[in-house]
C-alpha positions as CSV (number, residue, x, y, z in Angstrom):
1,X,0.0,0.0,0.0
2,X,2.7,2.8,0.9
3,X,4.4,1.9,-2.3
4,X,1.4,3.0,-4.3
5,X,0.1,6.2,-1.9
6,X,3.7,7.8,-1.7
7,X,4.0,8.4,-5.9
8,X,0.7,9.7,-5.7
9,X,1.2,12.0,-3.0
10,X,4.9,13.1,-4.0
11,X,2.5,13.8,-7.5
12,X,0.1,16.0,-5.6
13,X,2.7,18.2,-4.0
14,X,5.1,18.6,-7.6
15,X,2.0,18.7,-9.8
16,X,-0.6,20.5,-7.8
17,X,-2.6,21.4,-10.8
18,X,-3.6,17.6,-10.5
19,X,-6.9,17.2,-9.2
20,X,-6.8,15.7,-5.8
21,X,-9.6,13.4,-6.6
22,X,-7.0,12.1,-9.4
23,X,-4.5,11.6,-7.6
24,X,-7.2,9.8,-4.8
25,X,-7.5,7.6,-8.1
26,X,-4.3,7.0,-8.9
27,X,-4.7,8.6,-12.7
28,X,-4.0,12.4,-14.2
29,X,-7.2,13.9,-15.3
30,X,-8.2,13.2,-19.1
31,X,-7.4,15.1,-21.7
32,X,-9.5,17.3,-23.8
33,X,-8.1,18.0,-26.7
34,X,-6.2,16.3,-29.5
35,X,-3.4,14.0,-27.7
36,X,-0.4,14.6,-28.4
37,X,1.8,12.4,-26.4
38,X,0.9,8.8,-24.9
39,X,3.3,7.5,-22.2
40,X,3.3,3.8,-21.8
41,X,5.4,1.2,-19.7
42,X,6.2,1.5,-15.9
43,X,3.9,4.1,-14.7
44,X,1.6,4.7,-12.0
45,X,-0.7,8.0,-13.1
46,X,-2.4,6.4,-16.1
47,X,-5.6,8.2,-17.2
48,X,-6.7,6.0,-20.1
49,X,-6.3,2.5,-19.3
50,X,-2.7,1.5,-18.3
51,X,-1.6,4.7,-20.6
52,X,-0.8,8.4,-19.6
53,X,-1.9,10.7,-22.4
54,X,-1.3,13.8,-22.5
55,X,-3.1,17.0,-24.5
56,X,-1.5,20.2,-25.5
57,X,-3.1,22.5,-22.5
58,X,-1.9,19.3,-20.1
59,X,1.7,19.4,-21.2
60,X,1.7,23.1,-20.9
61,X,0.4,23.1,-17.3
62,X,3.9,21.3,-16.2
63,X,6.3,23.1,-15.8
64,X,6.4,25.4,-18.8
65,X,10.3,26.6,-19.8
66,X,11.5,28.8,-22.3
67,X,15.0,27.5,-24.0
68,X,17.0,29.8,-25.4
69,X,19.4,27.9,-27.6
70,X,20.9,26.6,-31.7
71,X,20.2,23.5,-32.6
72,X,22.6,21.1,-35.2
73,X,19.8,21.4,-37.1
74,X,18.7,25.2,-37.5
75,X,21.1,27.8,-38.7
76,X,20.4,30.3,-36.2
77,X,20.0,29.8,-32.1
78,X,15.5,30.5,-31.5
79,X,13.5,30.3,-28.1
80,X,12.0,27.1,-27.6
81,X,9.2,26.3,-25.1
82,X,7.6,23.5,-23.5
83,X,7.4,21.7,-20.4
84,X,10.8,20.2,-18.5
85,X,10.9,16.5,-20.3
86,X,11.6,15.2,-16.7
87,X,8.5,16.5,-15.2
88,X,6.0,15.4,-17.9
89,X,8.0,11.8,-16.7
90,X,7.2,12.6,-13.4
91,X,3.3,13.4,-14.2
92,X,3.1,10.3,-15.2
93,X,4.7,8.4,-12.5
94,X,7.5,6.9,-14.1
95,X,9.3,4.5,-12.6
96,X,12.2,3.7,-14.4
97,X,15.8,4.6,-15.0
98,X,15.5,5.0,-19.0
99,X,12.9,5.7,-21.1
100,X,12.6,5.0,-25.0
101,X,11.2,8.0,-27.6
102,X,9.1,6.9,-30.7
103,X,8.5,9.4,-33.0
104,X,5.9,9.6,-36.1
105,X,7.8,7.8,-38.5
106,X,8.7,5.1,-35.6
107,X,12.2,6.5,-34.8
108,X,13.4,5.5,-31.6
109,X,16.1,6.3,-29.1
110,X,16.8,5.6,-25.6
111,X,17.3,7.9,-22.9
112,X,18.8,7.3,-19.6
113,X,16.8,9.4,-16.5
114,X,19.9,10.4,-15.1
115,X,20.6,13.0,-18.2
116,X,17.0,14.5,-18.1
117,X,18.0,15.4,-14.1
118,X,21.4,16.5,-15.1
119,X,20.1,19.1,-17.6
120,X,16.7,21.4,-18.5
121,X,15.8,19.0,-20.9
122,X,12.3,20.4,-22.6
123,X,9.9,18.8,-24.6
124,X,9.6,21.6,-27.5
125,X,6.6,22.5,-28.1
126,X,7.2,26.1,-29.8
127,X,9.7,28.4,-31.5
128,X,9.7,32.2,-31.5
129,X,6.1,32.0,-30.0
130,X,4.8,30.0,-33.0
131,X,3.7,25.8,-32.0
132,X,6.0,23.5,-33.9
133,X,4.3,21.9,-36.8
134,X,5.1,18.5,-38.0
135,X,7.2,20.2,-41.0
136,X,9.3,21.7,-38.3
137,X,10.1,19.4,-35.7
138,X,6.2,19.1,-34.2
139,X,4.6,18.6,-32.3
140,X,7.0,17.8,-30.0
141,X,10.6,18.0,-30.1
142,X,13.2,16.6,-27.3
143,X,15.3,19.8,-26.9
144,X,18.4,19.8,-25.0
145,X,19.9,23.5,-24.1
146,X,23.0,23.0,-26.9
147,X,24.6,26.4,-26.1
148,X,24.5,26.4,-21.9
149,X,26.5,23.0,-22.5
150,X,29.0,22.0,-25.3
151,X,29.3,18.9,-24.1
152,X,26.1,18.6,-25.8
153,X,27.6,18.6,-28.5
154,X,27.9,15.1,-29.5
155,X,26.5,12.2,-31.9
156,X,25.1,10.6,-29.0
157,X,23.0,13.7,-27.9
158,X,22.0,13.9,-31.4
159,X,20.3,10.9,-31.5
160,X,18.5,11.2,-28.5
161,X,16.8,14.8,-30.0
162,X,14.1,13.0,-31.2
163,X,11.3,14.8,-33.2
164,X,8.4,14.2,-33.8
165,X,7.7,12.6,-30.6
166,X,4.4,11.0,-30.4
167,X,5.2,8.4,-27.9
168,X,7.4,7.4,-24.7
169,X,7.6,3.5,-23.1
170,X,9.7,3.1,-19.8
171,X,10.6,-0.5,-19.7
């Protein structure tokens, strides 16, 4: 039993625009619009089935950052904003020390936990105030802050910027 109530209460105080009465549950409120990201795997907040999906006013609503950074992929540096990658994790209840990143056309890369804590990873949602599209990058877009860290700056990073993103599964 206190293996399942502390999650939900550690949810409650780092996401308290979680309904208590979901949390009571054990499941994040529904979305209402379009979903745009389903988390599947090891998880203990679903809210459709064994599933955490999440719409774009619910991924907003956690903890919204603005990136200000380049990209290997864009010729000039752009602010980026969407919620900290860990803490839409986090919404969900993840419990697991890696997760893996699908995108639309089935892409996948592995992420270890550990790197999402060790930097503001976002979960790109928009650039210069305007929502990604799918032709650039959308809808969501695993941004890490290139130009705070050089380090960054590596084939192994690279991979793990997925686009795209529809989907996450922690084993």
């Amino acid at each position: 039993m206190c293996q399942r109530v502390l999650p939900l209460l550690l949810a409650l105080v780092s996401f308290p625009w979680l309904p208590l009465s979901a949390v009571a549950e054990g499941t994040l409120p529904s979305p209402s619009g379009e979903v745009l990201l389903t988390i599947s795997g090891n998880i203990v907040l679903p809210n459709v089935d064994d599933q955490a999906r999440f719409d774009r006013e619910m991924l907003m609503a956690i903890a919204p950052t603005e990136v200000h950074t380049g990209t290997p992929w864009h010729s000039d540096s752009a602010h980026y904003e969407g919620p900290l990658f860990r803490e839409v994790l986090a919404a969900a209840g993840v419990r697991s020390d890696r997760i893996r990143v699908r995108a639309l056309n089935d892409y996948e890369a592995e992420i270890p936990l550990a790197e999402l804590h060790d930097y503001d990873v976002i979960l790109a949602m928009s650039r210069n105030g305007t929502p990604l599209q799918i032709r650039e990058f959308g809808p969501l877009f695993v941004l890490y802050p290139f130009d705070d860290h050089p380090e960054l700056h590596n084939e192994s990073v690279r991979f793990r910027s997925v686009w795209h993103v529809v989907h996450i599964h922690a084993p």
